[in-house]
TIMARDREN-174272 format. One record per residue (C-alpha): x, y negated, z; residue in one letter. Coordinates in steps of 0.05 Angstrom, whole numbers, plus 5000, padded with zeros to 4 digits. Layout:
XYZA
...
END
This chain:
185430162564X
188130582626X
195130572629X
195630832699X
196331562680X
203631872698X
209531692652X
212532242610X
220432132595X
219031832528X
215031302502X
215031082424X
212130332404X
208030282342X
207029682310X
201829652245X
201129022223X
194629032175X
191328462141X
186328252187X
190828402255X
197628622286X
196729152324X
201829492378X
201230092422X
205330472466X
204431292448X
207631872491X
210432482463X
203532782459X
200132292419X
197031932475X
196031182475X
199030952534X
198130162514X
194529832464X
194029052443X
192028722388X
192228052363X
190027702293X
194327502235X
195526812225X
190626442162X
192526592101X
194226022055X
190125891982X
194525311939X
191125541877X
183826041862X
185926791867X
192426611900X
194226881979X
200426772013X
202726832089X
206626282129X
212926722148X
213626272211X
206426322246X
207527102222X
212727212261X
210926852325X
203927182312X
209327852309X
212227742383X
205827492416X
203328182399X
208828622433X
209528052489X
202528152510X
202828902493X
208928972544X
206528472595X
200128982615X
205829512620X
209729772672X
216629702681X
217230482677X
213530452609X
217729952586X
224630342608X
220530952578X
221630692503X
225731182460X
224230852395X
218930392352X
216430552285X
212829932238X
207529962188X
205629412147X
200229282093X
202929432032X
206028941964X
207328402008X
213528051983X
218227582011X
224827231984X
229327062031X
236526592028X
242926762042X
241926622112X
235927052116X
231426512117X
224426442077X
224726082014X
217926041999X
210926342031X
210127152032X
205727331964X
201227832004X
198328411966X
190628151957X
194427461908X
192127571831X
197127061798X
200327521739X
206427331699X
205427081628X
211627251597X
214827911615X
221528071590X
220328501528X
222729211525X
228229441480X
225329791427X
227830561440X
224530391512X
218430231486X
217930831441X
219731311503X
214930951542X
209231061487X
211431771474X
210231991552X
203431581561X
206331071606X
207430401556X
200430081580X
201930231655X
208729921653X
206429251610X
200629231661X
206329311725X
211028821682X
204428221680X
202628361769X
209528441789X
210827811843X
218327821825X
216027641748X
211027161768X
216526841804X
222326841767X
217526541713X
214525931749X
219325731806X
226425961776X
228825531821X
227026011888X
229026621852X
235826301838X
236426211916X
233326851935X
239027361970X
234027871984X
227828051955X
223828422016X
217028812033X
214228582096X
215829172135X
222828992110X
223028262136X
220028512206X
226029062205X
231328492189X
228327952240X
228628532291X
236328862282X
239028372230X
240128872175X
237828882106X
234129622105X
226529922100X
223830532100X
222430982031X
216131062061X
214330352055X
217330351980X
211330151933X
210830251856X
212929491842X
219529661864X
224330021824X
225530631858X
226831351849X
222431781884X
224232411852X
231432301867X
230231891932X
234731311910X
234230611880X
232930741797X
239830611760X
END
């Protein structure tokens, strides 16, 4: 990739981390890619058939080698040229962390098939409303692939322990400023949030 054509006043860094790679690139205010590495993601892990789950650790160093070798075929003017970043991450990949933000258990990444065997049952003016709208068999079917169930079900003992309950594009925003936030854009329907009124469901 050429990076030797002139600097504009503003750079943004893109980082997309996919399933098969990490990718980052440096983009100007035109849309031109300025920089571009990429790197692989670490193995996924298999402890049982159907399941997939993603060492948090070799992630993250995975994570920095990708900017690292991103920034060291830059210039120092690119560099000083970065305005702002913007991440992207494959989506339904979940990750409970402690209390002092640290993994509790591998990342559940968005391919696993484990389902929960015993949901919480609905009240029943829920379930009527639920069957009056269309929506009972799409909520059951949410209740039975929802990681948080699965968990809560067959290691109570992590979700006792688990502070926050994180996307990936969460995690990466809280390893890189130290706050607990995402973006709605990276919300996914697992979650219970609001779209309509932009805001976490009551």
């Amino acid at each position: 990739m050429d990076t030797s054509q002139g600097i504009t006043n503003t750079l943004i860094l893109a980082i997309d981390v996919g399933t098969q790679s990490i990718r980052a690139s440096l983009f100007d205010t035109k849309g031109n890619i300025v920089a571009i590495n990429k790197v692989p993601m670490p193995d996924y892990q298999s402890p049982e058939s159907e399941w997939l789950e993603l060492d948090l650790g070799q992630f993250w160093d995975r994570f920095c080698l990708t900017t690292s070798q991103l920034f060291a075929r830059c210039t120092s003017a690119q560099i000083s040229a970065i305005a702002g970043m913007s991440i992207t991450t494959q989506r339904s990949t979940v990750v409970n962390l402690d209390i002092d933000g640290k993994p509790l258990r591998p990342a559940i990444i968005w391919l696993d098939q484990r389902k929960a065997l015993n949901t919480k049952s609905l009240k029943f003016l829920d379930k009527a409303a639920l069957y009056a709208v269309g929506m009972y068999a799409a909520v059951t079917y949410a209740s039975k692939e929802c990681e948080a169930h699965w968990i809560q079900e067959n290691q109570p003992e992590i979700w006792a322990k688990t502070h926050k309950y994180l996307l990936l594009s969460g995690y990466i925003t809280y390893k890189l400023t130290g706050q607990y936030c995402d973006s709605i854009g990276s919300m996914v329907g697992f979650f219970p949030f609001d779209y309509k009124r932009q805001k976490w469901a009551s």
